[in-house]
C-alpha positions in Angstrom: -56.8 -148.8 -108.9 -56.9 -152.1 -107.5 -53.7 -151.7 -105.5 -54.7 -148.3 -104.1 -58.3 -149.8 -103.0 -56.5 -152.5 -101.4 -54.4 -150.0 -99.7 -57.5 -147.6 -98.1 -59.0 -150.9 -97.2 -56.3 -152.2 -95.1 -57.1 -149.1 -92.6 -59.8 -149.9 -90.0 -61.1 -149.1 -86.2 -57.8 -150.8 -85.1 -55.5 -149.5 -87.6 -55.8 -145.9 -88.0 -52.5 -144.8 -88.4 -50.1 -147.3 -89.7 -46.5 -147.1 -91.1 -45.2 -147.7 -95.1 -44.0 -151.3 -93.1 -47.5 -151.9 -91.5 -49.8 -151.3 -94.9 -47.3 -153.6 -97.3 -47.9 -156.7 -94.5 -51.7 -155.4 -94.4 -52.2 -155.9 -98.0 -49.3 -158.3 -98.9 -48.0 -155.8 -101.8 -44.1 -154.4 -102.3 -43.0 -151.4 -99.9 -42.1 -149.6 -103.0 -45.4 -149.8 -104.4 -47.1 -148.9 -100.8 -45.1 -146.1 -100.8 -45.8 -144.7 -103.9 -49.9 -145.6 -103.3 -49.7 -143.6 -100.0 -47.8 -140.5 -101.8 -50.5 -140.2 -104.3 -53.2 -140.3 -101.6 -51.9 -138.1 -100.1 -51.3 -135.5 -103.0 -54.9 -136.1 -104.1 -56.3 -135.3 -100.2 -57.4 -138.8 -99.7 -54.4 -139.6 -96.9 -52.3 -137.5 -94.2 -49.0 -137.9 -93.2 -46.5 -137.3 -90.5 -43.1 -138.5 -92.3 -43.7 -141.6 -90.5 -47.2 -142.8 -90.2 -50.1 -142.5 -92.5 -53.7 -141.9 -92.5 -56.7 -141.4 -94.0 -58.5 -138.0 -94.4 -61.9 -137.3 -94.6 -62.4 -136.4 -98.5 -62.2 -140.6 -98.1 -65.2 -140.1 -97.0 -66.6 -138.6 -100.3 -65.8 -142.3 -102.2 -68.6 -144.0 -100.1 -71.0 -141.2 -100.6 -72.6 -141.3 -104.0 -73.4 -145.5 -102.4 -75.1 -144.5 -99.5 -76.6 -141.1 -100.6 -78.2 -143.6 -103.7 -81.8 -144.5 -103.9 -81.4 -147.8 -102.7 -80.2 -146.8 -99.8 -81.8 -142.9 -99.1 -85.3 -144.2 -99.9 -85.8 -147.8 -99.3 -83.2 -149.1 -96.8 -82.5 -146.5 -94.4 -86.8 -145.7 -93.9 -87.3 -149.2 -93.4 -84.6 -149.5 -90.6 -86.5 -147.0 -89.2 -89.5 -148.5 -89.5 -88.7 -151.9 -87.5 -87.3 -149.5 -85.1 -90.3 -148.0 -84.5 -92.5 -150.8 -84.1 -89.6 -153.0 -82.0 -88.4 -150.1 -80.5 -84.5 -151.8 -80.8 -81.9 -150.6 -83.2 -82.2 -152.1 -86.6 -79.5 -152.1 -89.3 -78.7 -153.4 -93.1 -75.6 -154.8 -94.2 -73.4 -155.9 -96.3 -70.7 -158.5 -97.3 -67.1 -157.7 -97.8 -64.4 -159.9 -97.6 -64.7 -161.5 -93.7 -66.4 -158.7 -92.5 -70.1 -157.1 -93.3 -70.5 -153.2 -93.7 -73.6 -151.1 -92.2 -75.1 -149.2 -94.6 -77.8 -148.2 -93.4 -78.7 -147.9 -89.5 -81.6 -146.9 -87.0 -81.0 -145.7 -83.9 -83.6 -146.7 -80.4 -84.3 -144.0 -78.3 -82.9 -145.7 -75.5 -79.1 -146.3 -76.2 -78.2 -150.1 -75.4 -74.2 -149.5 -75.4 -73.8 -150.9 -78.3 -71.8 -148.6 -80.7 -73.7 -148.9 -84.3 -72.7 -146.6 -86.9 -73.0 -146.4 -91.1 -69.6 -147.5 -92.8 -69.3 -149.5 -89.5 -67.5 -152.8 -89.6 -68.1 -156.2 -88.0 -66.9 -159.9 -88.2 -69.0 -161.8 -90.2 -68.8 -165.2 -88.7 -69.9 -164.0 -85.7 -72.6 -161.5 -86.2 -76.6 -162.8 -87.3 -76.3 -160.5 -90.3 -73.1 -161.6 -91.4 -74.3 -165.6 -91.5 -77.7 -164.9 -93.5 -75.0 -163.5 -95.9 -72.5 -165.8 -95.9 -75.2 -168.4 -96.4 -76.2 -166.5 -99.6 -73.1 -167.8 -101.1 -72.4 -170.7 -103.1 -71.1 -173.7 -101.1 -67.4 -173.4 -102.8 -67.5 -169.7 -101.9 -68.7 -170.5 -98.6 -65.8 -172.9 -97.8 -63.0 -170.9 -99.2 -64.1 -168.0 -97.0 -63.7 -170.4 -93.7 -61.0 -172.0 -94.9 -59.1 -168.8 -95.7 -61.3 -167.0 -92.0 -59.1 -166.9 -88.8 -61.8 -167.1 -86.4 -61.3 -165.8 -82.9 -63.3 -165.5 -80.1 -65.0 -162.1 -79.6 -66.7 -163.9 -76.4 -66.5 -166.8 -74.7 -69.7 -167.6 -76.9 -68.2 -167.4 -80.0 -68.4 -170.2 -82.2 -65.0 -170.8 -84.0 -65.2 -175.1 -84.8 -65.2 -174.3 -88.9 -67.3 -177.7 -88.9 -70.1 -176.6 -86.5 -70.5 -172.8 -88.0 -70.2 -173.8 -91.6 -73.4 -176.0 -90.5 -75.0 -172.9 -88.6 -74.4 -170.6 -91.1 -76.2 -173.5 -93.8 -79.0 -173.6 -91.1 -79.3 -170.3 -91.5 -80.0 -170.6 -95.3 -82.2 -173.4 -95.2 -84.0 -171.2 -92.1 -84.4 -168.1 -94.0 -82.7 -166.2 -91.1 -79.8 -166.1 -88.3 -79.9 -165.3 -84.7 -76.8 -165.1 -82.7 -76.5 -165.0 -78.9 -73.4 -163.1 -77.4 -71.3 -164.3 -80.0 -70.0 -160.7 -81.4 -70.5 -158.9 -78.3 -71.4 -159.9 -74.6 -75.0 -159.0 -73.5 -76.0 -158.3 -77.2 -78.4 -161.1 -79.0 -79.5 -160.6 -82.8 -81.2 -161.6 -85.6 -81.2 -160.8 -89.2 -83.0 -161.9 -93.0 -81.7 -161.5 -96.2 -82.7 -158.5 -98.5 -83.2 -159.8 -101.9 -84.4 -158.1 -105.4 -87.3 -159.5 -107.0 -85.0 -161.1 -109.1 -83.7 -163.1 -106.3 -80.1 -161.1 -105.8 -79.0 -160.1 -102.6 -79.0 -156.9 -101.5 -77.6 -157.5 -97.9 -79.1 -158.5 -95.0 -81.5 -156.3 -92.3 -80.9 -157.6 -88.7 -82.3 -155.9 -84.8 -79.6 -156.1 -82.2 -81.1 -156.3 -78.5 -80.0 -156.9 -75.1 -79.4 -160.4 -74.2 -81.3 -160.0 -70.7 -84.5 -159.2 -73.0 -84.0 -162.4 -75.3 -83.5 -164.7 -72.1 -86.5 -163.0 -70.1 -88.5 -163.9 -72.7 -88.2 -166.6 -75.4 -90.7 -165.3 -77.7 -88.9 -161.8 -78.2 -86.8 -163.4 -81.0 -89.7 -164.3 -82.8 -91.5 -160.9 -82.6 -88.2 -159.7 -84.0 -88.2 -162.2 -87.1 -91.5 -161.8 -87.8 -91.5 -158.2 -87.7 -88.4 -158.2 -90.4 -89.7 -160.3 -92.7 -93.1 -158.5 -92.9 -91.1 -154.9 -93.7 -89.1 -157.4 -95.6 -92.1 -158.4 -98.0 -93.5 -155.2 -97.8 -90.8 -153.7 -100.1 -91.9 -155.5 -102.7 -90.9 -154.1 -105.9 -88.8 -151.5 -104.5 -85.9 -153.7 -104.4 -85.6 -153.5 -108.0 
């Protein structure tokens, strides 16, 4: 199971067709192996095939939805995206940590479009993004330091911070702070800021974060504050639902 999770993982945005050769360097396992991974997902509907590249079909589609169609997400994450929406009037999203990336799992849209693409199951870099540092700042320092060591930073922008010194201390900042903002860093023209989601017992459940325009930050310095205040009171208003 492990192997043929590591396998569907190693398709993304920028990989969605790849050859036997291109999956076995994506998730450093045998070509003989690969291939016999990709020839059962493809017998059980999970993978398409050409005779050359591979894949994925859209029953994968069905493995992520008993997650997001759950109660944590149907009834407590997804209304309070919309929520912040509606009082900001920006986009407002929840996610997740995996690996060296963070997973939206929830997402609410503004009714005027900003270019930024923002979907559910969408995928972004975590070092780089507000949500992905409030989460990485979760972590343990030993976690924390084997992820940078083992992170190949590159620049999204000309703003992104890739010194491993000066963002491991951003990202503790972050944690001491309570929250992350990032300017331009993942995307140019795009500023953000995100706060954990934690149970009442403390755990993490990801992190909620409002992407805006970066003209709107700079034209006025107290935007970003509206933002974090305005997350961490739907924040504390969930209360006990994040059981």
């Amino acid at each position: 199971m492990a192997r043929g999770l590591a396998v569907i993982r190693s398709f993304g945005r920028d990989r969605s067709a790849m050859t036997l050769s291109d999956v076995a360097r994506m998730t450093n396992l045998p070509k003989p192996t690969v291939r016999r991974v990709l020839h059962t997902l493809v017998d059980l509907g999970y993978a398409e095939t050409d005779g050359r590249q591979f894949q994925l079909a859209p029953a994968v589609l069905s493995l992520a939805a008993a997650y997001l169609g759950s109660d944590l997400v149907s009834t407590v994450l997804q209304p309070v995206c919309e929520k912040v929406t509606k009082i900001t009037g920006e986009a407002c999203f929840v996610g997740v940590l995996d690996g060296q990336e963070i997973v939206m799992i929830a997402h609410a849209s503004t009714r005027f479009p900003i270019g930024l693409a923002s979907h559910v199951g969408m995928r972004m870099p975590a070092f780089s993004t507000a949500a992905g540092r409030v989460l990485l700042g979760l972590l343990p320092n030993d976690e924390l330091d084997a992820r940078l060591k083992a992170a190949r930073l590159k620049g999204s922008t000309k703003f992104t911070l890739t010194d491993k010194a000066k963002l491991r201390s951003t990202i503790v900042r972050g944690r001491a702070d309570g929250y992350c903002i990032t300017k331009q860093e993942a995307s140019v023209g795009y500023c953000a800021v995100a706060v954990p989601l934690r149970r009442i017992d403390g755990r993490a459940v990801g992190a909620i974060s409002i992407p805006a325009l970066a003209e709107r930050c700079a034209g006025d310095p107290e935007v970003m504050n509206t933002f974090l205040k305005v997350l961490r009171d739907q924040v504390d208003a969930l209360g006990q639902q994040l059981i």
